[in-house]
N, C-alpha and C positions, 0 to 999 in steps of 0.2 A: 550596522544595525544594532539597536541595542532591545535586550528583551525586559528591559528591568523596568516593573510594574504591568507587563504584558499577561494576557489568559491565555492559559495551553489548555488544550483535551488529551492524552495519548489512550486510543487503545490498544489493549495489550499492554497496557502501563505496571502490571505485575511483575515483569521479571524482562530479562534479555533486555535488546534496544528499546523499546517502552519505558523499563525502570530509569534505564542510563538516559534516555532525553527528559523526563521526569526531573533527576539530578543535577544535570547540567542547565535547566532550565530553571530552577530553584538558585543553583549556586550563579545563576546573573539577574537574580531578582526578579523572577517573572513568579506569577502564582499557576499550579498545574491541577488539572481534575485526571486522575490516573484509574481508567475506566478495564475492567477487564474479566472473562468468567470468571475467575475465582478468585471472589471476593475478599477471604483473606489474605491473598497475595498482593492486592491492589492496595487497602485496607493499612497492611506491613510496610509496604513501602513508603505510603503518604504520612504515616508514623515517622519512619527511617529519617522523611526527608522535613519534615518541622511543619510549623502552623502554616507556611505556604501552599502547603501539597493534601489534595482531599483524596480519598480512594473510593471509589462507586462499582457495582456490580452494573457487567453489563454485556449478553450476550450481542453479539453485531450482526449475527445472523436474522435476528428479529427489528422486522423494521418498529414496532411496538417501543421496544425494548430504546431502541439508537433515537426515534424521534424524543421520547420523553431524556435521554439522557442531554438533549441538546436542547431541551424547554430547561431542563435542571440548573443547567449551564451558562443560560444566558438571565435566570434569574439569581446564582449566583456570584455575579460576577457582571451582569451587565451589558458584556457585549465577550465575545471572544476572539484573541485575535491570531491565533497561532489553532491546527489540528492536526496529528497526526494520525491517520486511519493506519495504525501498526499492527491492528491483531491477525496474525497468520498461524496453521499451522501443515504441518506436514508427514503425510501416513506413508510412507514406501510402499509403494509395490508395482512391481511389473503390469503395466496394462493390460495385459491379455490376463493378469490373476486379479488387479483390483477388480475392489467391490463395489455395489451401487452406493452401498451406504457410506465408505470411504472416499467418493465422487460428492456425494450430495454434502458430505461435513466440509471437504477440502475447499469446495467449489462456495459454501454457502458461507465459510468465514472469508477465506481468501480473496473470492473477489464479489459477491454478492455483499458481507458485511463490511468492503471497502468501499463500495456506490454509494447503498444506505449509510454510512456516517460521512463521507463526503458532500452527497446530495442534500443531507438536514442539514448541516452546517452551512453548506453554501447558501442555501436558501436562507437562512437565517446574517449572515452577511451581508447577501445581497439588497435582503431588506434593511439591513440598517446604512443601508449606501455605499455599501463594499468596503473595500478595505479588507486586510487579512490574508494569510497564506495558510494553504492547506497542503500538507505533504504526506504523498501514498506512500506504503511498504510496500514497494515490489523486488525483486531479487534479480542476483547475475541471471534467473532463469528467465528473466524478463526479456535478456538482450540475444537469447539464442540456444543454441544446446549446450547445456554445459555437461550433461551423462545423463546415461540411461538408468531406469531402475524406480524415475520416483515423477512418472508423468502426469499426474493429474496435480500434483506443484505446478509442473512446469508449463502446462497449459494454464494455470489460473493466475501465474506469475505473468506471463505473456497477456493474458488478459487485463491485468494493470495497469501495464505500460499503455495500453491501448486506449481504456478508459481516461487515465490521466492524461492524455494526447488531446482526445476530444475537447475535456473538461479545463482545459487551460482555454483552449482557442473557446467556447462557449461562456466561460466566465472571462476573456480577453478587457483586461481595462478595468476592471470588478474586482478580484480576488486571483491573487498568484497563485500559479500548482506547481507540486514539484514533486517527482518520482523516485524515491532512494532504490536503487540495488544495489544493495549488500553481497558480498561473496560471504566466505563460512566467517562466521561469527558464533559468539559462545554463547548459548541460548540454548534452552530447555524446549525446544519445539518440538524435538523426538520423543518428548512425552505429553503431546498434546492429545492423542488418542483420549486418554481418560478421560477426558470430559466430554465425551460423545458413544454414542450406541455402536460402536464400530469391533473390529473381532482384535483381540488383544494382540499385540505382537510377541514374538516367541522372545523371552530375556536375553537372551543371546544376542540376539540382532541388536533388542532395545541396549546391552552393551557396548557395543559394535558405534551402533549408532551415540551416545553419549562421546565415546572416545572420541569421537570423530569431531564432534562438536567443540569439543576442551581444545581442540585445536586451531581453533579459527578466533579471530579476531577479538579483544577486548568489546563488550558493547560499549563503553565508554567513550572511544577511539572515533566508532562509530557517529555516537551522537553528536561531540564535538567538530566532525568534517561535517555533518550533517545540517546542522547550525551555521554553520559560516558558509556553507555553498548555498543554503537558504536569504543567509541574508546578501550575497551576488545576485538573488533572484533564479539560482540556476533550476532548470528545469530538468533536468539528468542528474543525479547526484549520486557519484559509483566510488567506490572503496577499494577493488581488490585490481590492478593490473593485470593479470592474470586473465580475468573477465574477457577483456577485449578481446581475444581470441576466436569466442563462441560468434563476434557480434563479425566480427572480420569474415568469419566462414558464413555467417548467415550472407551479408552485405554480397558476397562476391557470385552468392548463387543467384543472388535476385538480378545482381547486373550481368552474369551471362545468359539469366534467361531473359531480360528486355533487348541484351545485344543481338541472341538468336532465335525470338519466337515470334515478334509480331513484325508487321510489316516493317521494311526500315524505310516508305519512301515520303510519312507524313501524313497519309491517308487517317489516321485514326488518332492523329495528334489534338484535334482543334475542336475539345467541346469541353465545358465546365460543366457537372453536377446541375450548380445553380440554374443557370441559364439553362439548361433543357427541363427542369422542372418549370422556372417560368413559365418558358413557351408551352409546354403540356396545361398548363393551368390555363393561361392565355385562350389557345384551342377549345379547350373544354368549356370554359364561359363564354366563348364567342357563339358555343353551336346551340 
């Protein structure tokens, strides 16, 4: 697949994996809109990356905000044919101590402002008669428990993977999807707090947390597998081996609980969704 003369959107195109598909997406010719809260970092990078690359302010939490970004987009540029919905961020805290307001930012970019920028997109797509791929940021936390300590990520990670699931088989034949999880990568997400009303993390942790980060994965590395597992059409597209793990222990619980909870003689095997919706519908306008 080649991207050269292709339209990108990244949001979260300010910095970490956003900036680095930005880049790599410029350096094979494609033009990028690098959409992100703050505007000067978005702005910086579309500088960085030459007359290609535009930077826009754009919180993803507002659907407001993501539909006009994608009215923007398509009069920019005409059609687009590449999205990455990347903006995430991430608050620590033990569940039994998170906060509502720390649930409603996590929850409202992570996987609320990953619907609202996939769903204007696709929509816009679809009306131009499909065509296009759109690829969600979801994380290792997507494929299962990777640790404790930071679960309302890990539940809106999981919520991605799920969403992305639906939205390939619904946009089926229309518009390709594809789910990046990423294990640690070097990104600045441990300081995503600041841009929301949330209670500041103590410098130590926010330490703690940086170091930790410096440790993980080039985004570069990232966006380049990221790219070519896109253009396979893959719909899973994972970076860190290591990963597999979480997904293996998930996998083994779900199969010893179908090998030991429901019946095993067949009784509860033989009904589709569809078809008993039908026939309920059927029923209902017959009476």
């Amino acid at each position: 697949m080649t991207y050269a003369d292709q339209a990108a959107v990244i949001t979260g195109g300010g910095s970490g994996i956003g900036a680095a598909l930005g880049k790599c997406l410029v350096e094979r010719g494609a033009y990028v809109i690098l959409a992100d809260i703050d505007s000067d970092a978005a702005k910086g990078v579309a500088a960085d990356l030459g007359p290609r690359a535009h930077g826009v302010q754009c919180d993803v939490s507002d659907m407001a905000a993501v539909d006009a970004l994608a009215e923007a987009s398509w009069v920019r540029h005409g059609r687009i044919d590449l999205v990455f919905a990347n903006a995430g961020i991430g608050l620590n805290a033990p569940l039994l101590k998170a906060t509502l307001a720390q649930y409603e930012a996590t929850l409202g970019v992570n996987l609320r402002g990953v619907w609202l920028t996939a769903a204007a997109f696709a929509r816009h797509m679809v009306q131009d008669g499909g065509g296009g791929h759109i690829c969600l940021t979801g994380s290792e936390h997507s494929l299962g428990m990777q640790h404790t300590g930071n679960g309302l990520y890990t539940a809106s990670k999981h919520a991605v993977l799920g969403l992305g699931d639906v939205l390939r088989h619904e946009l089926a034949g229309q518009v390709n999807v594809s789910v990046l999880c990423p294990g640690l990568v070097q990104t600045g997400i441990v300081d995503g707090y600041r841009h929301f009303d949330v209670p500041h993390p103590p410098e130590d942790r926010l330490a703690v947390g940086r170091a930790v980060m410096a440790e993980g994965l080039d985004p570069e590395i990232v966006a380049r597998e990221t790219l070519a597992a896109m253009a396979r059409k893959a719909f899973l597209i994972v970076t860190h081996p290591m990963a597999r793990k979480a997904a293996e222990t998930r996998w083994q619980e779900i199969d010893t609980a179908f090998a030991t909870q429901p019946p095993q003689d067949g009784s509860r095997d033989a009904y589709e969704v569809d078809e008993v919706v039908a026939r309920v519908l059927a029923a209902r306008d017959s009476g």
